[in-house]
Biopython code that builds the backbone (N, CA, C, O; Angstrom):
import numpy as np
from Bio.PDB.StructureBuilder import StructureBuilder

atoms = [
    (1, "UNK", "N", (6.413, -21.131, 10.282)),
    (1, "UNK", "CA", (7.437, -21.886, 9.577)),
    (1, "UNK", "C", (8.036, -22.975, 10.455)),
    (1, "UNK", "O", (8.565, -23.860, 9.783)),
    (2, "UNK", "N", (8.113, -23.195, 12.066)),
    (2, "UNK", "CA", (8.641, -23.751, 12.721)),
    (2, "UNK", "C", (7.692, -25.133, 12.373)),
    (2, "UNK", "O", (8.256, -26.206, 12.588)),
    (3, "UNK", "N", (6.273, -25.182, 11.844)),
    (3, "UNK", "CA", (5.902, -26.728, 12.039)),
    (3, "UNK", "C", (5.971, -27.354, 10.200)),
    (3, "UNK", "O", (5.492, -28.428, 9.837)),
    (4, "UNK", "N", (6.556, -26.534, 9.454)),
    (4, "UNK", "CA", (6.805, -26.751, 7.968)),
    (4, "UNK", "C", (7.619, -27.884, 7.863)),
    (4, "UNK", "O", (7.769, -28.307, 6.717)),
    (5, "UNK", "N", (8.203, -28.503, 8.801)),
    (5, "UNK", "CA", (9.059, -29.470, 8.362)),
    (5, "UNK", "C", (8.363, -30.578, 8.936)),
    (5, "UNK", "O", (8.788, -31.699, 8.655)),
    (6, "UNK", "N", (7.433, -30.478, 9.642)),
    (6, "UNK", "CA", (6.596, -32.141, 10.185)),
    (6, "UNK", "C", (5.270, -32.003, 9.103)),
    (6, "UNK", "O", (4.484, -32.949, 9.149)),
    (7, "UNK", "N", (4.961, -30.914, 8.146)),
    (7, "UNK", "CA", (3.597, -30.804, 7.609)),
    (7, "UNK", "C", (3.557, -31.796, 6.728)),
    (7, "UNK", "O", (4.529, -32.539, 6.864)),
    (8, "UNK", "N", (2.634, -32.199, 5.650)),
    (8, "UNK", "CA", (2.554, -32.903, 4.679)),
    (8, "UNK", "C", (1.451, -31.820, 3.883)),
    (8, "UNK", "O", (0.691, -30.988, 4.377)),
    (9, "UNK", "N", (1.693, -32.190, 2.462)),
    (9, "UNK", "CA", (1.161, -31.773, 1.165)),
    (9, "UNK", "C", (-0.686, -32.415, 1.702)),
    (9, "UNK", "O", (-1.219, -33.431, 2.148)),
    (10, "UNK", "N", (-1.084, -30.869, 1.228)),
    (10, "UNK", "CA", (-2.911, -31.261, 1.527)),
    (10, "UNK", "C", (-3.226, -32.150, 0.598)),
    (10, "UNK", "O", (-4.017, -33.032, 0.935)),
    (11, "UNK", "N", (-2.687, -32.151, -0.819)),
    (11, "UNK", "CA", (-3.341, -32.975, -1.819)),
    (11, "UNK", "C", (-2.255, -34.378, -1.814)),
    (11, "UNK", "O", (-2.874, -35.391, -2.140)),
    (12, "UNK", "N", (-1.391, -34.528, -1.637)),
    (12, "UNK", "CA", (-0.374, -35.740, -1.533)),
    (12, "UNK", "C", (-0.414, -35.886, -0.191)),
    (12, "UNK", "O", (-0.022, -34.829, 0.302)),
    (13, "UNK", "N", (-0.772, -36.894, 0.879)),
    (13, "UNK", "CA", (-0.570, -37.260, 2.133)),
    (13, "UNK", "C", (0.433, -38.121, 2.343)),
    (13, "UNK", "O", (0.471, -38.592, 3.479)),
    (14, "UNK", "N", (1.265, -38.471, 1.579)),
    (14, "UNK", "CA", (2.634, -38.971, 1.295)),
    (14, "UNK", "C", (3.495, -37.918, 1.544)),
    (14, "UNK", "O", (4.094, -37.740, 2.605)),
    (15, "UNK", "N", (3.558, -37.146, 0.450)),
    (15, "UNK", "CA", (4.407, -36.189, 0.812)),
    (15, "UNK", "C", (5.062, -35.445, 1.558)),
    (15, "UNK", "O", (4.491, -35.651, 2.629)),
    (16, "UNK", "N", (6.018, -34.575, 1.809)),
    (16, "UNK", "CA", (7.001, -33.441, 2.810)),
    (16, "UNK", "C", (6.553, -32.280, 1.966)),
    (16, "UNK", "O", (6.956, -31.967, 0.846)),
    (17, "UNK", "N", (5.697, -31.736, 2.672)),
    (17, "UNK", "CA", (5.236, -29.833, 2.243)),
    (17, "UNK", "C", (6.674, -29.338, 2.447)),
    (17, "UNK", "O", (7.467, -29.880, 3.217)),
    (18, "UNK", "N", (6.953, -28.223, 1.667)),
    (18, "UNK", "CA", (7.726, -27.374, 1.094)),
    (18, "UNK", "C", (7.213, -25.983, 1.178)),
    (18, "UNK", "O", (7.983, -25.059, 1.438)),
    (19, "UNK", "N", (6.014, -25.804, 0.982)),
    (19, "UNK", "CA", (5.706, -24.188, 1.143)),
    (19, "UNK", "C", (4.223, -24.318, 1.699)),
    (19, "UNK", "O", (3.664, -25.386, 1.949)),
    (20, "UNK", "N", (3.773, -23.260, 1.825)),
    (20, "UNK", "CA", (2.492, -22.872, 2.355)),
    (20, "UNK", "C", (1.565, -21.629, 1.954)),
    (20, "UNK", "O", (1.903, -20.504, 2.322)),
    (21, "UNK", "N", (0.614, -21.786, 1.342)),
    (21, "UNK", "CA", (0.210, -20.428, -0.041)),
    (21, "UNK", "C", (-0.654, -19.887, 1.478)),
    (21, "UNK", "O", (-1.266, -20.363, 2.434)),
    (22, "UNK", "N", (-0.176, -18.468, 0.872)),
    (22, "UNK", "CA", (-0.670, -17.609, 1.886)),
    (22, "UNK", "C", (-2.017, -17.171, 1.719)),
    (22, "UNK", "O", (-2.475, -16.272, 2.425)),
    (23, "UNK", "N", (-2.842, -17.876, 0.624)),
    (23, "UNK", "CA", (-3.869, -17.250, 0.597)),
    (23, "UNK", "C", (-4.809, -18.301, 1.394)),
    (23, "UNK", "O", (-5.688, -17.854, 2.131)),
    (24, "UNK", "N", (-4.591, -19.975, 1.219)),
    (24, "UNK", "CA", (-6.011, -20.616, 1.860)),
    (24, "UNK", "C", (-4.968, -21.428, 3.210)),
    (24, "UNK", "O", (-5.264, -22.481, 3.773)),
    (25, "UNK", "N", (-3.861, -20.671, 3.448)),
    (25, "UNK", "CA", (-3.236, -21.558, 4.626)),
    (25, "UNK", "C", (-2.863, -22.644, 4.705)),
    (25, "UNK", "O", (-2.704, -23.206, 5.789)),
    (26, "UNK", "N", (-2.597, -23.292, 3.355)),
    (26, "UNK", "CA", (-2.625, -25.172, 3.258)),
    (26, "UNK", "C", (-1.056, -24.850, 3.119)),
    (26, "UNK", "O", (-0.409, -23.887, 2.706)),
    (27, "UNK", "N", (-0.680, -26.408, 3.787)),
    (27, "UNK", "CA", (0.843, -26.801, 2.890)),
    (27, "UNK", "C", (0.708, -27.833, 1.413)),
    (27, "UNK", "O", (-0.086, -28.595, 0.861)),
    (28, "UNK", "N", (1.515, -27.487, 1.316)),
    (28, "UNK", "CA", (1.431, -28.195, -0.325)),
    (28, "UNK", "C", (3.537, -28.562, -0.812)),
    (28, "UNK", "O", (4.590, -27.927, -0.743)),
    (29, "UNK", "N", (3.048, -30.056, -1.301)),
    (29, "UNK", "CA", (4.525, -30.187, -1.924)),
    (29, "UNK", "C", (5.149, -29.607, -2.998)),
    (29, "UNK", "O", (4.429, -28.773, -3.547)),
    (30, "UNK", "N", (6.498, -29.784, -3.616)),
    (30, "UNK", "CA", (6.777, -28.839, -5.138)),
    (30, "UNK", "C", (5.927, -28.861, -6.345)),
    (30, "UNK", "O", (5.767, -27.929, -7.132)),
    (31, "UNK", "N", (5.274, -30.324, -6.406)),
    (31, "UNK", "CA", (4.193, -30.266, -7.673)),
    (31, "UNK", "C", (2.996, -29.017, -7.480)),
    (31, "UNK", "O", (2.659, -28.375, -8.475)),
    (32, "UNK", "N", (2.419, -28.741, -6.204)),
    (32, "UNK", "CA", (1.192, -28.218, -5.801)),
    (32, "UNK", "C", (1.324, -26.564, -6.236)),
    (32, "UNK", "O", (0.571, -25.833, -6.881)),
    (33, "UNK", "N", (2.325, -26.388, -5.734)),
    (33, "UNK", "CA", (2.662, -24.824, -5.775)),
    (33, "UNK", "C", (3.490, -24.353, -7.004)),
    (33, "UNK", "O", (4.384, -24.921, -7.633)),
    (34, "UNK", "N", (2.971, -23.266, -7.130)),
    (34, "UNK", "CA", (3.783, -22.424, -8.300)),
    (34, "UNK", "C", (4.390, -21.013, -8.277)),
    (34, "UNK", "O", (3.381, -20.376, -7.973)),
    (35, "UNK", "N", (4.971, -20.472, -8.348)),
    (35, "UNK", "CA", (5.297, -18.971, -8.242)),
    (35, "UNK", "C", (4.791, -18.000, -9.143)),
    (35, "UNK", "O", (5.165, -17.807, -10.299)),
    (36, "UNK", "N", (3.916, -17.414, -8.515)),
    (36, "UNK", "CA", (3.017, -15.685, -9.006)),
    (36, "UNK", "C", (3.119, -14.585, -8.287)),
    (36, "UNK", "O", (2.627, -14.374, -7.179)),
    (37, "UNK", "N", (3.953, -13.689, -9.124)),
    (37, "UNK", "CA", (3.960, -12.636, -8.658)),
    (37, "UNK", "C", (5.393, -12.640, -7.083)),
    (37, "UNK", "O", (5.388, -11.792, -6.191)),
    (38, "UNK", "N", (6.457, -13.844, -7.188)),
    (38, "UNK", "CA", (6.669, -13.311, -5.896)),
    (38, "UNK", "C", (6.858, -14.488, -4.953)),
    (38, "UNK", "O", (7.909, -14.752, -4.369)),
    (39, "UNK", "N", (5.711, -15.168, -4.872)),
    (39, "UNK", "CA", (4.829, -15.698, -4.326)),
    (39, "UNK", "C", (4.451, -16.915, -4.225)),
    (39, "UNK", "O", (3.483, -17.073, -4.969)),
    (40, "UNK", "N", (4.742, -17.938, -3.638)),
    (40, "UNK", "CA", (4.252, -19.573, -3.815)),
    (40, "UNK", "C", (2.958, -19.628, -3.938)),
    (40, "UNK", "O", (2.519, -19.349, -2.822)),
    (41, "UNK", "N", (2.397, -19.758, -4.401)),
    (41, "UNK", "CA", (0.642, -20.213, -4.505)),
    (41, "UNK", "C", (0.028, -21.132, -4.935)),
    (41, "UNK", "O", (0.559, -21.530, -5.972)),
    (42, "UNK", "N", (-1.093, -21.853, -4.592)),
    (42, "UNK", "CA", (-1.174, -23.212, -4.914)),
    (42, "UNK", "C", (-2.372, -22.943, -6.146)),
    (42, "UNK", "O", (-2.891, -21.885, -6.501)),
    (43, "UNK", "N", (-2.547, -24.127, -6.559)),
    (43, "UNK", "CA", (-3.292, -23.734, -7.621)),
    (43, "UNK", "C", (-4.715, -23.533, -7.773)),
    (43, "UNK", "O", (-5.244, -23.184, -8.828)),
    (44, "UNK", "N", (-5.234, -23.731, -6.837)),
    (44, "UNK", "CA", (-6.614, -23.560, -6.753)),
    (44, "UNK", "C", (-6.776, -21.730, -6.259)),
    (44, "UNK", "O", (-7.533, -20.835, -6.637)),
    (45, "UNK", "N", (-5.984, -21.773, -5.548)),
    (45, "UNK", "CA", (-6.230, -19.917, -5.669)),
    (45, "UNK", "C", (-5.464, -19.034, -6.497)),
    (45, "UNK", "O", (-5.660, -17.821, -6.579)),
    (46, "UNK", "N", (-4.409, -19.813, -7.229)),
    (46, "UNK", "CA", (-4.334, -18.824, -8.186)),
    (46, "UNK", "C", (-5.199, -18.977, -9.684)),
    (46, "UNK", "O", (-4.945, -18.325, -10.696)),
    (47, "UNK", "N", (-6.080, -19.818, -9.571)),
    (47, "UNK", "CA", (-7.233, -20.103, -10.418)),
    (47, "UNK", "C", (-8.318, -19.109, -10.359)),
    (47, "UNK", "O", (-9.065, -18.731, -11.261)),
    (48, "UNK", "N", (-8.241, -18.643, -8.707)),
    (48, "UNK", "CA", (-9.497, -18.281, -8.400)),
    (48, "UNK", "C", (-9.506, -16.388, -9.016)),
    (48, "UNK", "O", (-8.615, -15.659, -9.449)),
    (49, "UNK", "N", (-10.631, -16.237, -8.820)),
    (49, "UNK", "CA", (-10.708, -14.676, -9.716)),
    (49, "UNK", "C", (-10.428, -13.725, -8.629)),
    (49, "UNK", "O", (-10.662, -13.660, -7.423)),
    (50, "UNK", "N", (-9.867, -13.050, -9.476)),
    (50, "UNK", "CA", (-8.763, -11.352, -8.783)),
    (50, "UNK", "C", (-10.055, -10.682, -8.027)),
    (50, "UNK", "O", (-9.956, -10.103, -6.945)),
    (51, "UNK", "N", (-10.977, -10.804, -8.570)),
    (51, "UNK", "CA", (-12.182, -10.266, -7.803)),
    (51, "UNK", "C", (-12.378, -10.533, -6.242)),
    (51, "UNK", "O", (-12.219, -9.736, -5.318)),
    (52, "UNK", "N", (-12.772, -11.886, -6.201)),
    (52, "UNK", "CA", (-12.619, -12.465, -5.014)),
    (52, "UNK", "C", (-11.458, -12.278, -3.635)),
    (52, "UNK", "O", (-11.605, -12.283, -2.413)),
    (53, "UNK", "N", (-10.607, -12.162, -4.291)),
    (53, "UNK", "CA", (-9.081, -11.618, -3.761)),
    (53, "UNK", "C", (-9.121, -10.515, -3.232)),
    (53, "UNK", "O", (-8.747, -10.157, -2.116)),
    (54, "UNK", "N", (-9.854, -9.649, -4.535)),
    (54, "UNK", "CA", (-10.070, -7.873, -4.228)),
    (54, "UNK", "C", (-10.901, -8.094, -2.918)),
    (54, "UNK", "O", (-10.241, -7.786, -1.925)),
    (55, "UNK", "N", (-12.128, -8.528, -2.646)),
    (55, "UNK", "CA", (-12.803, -8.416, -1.544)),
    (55, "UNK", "C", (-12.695, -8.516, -0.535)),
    (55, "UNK", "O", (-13.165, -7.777, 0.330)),
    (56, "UNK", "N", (-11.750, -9.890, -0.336)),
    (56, "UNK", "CA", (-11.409, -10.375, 0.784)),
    (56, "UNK", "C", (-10.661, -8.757, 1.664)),
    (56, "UNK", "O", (-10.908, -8.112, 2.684)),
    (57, "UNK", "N", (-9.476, -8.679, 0.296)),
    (57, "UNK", "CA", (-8.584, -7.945, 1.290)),
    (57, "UNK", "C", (-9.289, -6.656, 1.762)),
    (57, "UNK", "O", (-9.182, -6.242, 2.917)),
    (58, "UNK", "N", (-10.115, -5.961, 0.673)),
    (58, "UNK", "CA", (-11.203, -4.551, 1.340)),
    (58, "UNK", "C", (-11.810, -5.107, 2.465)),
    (58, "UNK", "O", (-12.256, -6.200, 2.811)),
    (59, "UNK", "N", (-11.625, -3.574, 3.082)),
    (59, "UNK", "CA", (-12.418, -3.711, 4.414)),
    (59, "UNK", "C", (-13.148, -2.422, 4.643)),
    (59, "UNK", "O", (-13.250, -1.478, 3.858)),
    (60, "UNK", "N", (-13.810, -2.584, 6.274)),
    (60, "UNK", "CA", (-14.870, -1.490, 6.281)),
    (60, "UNK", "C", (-14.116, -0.204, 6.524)),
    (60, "UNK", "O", (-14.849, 0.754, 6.770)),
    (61, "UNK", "N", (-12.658, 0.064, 6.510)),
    (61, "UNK", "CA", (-11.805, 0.865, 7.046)),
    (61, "UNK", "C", (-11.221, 1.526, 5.656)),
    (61, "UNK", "O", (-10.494, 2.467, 5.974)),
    (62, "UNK", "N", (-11.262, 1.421, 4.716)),
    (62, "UNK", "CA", (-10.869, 1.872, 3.341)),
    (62, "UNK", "C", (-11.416, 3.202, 3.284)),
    (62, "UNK", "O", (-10.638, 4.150, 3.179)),
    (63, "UNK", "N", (-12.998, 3.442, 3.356)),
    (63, "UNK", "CA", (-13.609, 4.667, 2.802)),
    (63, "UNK", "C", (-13.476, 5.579, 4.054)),
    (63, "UNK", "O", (-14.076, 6.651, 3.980)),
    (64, "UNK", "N", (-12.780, 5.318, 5.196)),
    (64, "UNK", "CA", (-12.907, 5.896, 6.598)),
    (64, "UNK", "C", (-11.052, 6.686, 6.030)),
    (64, "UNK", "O", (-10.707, 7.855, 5.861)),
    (65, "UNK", "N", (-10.413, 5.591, 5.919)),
    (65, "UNK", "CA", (-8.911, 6.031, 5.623)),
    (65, "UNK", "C", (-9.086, 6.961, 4.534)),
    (65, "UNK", "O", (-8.640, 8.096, 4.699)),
    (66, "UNK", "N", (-9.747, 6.629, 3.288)),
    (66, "UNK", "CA", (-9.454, 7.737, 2.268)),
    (66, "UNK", "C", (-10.252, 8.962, 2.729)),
    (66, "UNK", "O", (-10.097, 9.869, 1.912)),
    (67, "UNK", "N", (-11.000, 9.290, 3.683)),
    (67, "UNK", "CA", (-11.628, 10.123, 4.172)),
    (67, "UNK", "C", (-10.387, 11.058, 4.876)),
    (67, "UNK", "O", (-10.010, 12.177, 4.528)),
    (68, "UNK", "N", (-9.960, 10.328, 5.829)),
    (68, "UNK", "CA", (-8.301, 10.940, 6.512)),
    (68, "UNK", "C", (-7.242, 11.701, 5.157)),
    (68, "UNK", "O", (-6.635, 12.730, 4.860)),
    (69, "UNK", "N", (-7.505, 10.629, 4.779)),
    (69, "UNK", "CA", (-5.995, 10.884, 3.281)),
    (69, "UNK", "C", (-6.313, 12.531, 2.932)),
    (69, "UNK", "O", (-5.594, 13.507, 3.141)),
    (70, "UNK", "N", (-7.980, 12.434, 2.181)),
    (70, "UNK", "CA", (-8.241, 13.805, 1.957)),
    (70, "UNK", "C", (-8.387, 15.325, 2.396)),
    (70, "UNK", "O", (-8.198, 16.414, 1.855)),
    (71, "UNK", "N", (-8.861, 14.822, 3.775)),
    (71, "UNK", "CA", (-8.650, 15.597, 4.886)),
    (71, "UNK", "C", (-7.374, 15.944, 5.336)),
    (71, "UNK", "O", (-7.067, 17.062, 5.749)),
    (72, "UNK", "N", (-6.634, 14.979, 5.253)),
    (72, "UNK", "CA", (-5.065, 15.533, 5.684)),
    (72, "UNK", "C", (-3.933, 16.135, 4.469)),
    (72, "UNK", "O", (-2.778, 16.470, 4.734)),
    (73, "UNK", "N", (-4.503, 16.177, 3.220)),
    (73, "UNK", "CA", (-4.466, 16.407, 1.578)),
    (73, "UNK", "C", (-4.636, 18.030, 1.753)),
    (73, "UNK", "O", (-3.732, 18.866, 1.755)),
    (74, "UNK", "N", (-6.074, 18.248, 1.903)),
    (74, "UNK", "CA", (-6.225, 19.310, 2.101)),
    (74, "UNK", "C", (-5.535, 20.630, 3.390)),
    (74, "UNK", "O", (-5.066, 21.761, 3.254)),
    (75, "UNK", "N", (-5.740, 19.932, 4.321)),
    (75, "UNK", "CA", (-4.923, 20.549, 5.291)),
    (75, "UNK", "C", (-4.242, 21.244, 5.030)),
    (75, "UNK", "O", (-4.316, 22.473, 5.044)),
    (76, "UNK", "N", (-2.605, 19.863, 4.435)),
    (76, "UNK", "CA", (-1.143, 20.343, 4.320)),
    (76, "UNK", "C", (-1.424, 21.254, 3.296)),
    (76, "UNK", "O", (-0.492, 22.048, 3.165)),
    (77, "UNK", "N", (-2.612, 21.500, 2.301)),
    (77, "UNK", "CA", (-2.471, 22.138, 1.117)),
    (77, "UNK", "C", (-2.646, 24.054, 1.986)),
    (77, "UNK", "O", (-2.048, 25.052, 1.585)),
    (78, "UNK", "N", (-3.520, 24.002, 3.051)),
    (78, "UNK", "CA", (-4.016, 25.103, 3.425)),
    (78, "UNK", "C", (-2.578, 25.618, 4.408)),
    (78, "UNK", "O", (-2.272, 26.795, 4.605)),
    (79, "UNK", "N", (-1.927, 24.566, 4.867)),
    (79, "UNK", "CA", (-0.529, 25.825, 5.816)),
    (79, "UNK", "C", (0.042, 26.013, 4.594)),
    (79, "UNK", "O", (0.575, 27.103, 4.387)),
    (80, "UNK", "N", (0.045, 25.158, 3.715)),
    (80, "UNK", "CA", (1.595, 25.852, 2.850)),
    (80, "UNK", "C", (1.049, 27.037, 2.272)),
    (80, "UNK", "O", (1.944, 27.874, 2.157)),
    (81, "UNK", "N", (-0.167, 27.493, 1.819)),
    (81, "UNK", "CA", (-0.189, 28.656, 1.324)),
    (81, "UNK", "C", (-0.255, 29.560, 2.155)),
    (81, "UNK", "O", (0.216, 30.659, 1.862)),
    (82, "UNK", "N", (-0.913, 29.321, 3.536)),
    (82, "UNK", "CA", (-0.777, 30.160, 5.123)),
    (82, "UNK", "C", (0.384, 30.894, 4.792)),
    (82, "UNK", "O", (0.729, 32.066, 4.635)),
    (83, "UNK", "N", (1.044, 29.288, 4.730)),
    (83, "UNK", "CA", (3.002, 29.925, 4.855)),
    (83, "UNK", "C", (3.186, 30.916, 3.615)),
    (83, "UNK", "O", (3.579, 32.079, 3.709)),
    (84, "UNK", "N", (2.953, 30.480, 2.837)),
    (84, "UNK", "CA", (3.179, 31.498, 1.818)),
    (84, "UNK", "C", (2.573, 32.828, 1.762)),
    (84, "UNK", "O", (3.334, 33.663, 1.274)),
    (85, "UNK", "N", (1.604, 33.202, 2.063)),
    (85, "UNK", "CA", (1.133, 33.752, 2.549)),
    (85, "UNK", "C", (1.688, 35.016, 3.692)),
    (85, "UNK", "O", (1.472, 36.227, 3.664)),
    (86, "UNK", "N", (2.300, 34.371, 4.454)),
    (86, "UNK", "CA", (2.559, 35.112, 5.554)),
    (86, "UNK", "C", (3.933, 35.633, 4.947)),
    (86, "UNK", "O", (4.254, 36.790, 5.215)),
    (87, "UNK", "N", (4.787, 34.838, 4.128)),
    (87, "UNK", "CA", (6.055, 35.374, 3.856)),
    (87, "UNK", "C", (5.952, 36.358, 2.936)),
    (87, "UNK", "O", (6.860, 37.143, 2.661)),
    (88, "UNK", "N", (4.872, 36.341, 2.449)),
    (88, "UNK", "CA", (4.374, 37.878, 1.485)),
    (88, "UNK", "C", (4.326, 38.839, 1.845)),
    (88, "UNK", "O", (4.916, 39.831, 1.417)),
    (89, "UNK", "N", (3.487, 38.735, 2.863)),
    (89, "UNK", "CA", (3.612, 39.823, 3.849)),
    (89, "UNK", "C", (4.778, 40.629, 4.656)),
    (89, "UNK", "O", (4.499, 41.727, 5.139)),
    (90, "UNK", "N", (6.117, 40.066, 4.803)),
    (90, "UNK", "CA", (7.319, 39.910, 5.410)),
    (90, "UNK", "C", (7.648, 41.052, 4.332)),
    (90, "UNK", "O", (8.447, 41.921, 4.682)),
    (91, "UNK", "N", (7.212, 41.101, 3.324)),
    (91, "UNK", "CA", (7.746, 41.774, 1.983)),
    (91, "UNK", "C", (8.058, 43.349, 2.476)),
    (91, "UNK", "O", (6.952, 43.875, 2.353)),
    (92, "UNK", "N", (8.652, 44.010, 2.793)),
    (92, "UNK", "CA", (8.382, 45.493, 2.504)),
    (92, "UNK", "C", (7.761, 46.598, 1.739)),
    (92, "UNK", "O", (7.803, 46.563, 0.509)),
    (93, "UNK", "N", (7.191, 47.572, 2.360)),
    (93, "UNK", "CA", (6.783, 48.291, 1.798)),
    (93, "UNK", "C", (7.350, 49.107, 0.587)),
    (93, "UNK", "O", (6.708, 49.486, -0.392)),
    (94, "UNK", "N", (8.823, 49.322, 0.874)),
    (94, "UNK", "CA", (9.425, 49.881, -0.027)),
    (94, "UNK", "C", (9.568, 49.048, -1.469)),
    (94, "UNK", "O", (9.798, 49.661, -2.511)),
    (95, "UNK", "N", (9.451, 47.963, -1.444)),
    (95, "UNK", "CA", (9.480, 46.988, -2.720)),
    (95, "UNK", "C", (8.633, 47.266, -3.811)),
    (95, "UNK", "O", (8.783, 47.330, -5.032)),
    (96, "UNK", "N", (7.552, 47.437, -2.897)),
    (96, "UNK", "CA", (6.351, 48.016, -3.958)),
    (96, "UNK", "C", (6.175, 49.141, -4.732)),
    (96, "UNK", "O", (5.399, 49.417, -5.648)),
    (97, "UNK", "N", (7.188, 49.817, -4.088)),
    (97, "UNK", "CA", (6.708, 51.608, -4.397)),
    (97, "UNK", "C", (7.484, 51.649, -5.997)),
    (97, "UNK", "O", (7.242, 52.451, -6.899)),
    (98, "UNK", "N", (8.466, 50.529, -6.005)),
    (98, "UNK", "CA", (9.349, 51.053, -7.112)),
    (98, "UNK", "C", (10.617, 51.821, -7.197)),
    (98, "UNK", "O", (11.347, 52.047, -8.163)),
    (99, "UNK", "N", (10.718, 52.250, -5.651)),
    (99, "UNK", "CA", (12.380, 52.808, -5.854)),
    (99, "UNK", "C", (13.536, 52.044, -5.781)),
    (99, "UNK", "O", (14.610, 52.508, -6.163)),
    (100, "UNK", "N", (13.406, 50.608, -5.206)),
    (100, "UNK", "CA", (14.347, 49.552, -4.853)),
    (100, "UNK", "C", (14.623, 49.278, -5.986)),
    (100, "UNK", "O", (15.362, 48.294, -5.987)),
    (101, "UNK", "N", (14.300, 49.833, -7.505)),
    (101, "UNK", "CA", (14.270, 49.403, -8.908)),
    (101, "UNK", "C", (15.083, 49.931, -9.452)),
    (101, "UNK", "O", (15.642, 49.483, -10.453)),
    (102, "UNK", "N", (15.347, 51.091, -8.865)),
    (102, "UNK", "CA", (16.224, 52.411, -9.645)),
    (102, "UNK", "C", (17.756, 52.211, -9.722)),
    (102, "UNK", "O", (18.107, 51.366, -8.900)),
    (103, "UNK", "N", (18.398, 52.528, -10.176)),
    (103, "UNK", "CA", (19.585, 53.060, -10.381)),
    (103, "UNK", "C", (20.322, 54.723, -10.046)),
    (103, "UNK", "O", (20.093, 55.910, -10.278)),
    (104, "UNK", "N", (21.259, 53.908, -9.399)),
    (104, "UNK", "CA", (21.769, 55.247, -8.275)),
    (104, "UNK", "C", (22.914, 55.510, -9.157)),
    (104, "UNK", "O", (23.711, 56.407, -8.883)),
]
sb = StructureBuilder()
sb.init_structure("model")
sb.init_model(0)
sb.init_chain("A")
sb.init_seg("    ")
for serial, (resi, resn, name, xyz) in enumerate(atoms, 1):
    if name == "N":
        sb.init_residue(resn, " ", resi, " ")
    sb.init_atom(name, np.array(xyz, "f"), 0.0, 1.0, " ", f" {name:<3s}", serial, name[0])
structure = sb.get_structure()
């Protein structure tokens, strides 16, 4: 942002850029850019297809991470019943038998 105020508009070379679309790195003046989603974007990439977009941002680290996710999914799933588990056990014997039921 510090060189935004000496830039000029990629498509107007006259112009004082105003923003900078984060997708192809250009500056662009108020005509160039539009707001999507948020977002200043110029118009040639918000033309461009969601597909393309999708790709860029996937990487070779996606199917490695959801590999972790599941693995660490499962895990937490296996102490908590450990835990549960073990606090069952904590149970007394007398609980079971049926006299803790009675009336004295």
């Amino acid at each position: 942002m510090a060189d935004l105020h000496q830039a000029k508009c990629f498509h107007h070379l006259a112009r004082e850029a105003v923003a900078r679309c984060p997708e192809c790195r250009n500056y662009f003046c108020r005509e160039c850019v539009t707001e999507h989603q948020g977002r200043l974007v110029c118009a040639s990439c918000l033309q461009r297809p969601e597909e393309t977009k999708a790709r860029k941002t996937a990487s070779v680290w996606n199917p490695i991470a959801n590999t972790f996710k599941a693995a660490f999914g499962i895990l937490l799933a296996w102490i908590f019943f450990y835990a549960i588990g073990q606090l069952l056990l904590l149970i007394p014997d007398s609980f079971h038998s049926g006299n803790i039921w009675r009336s004295v």
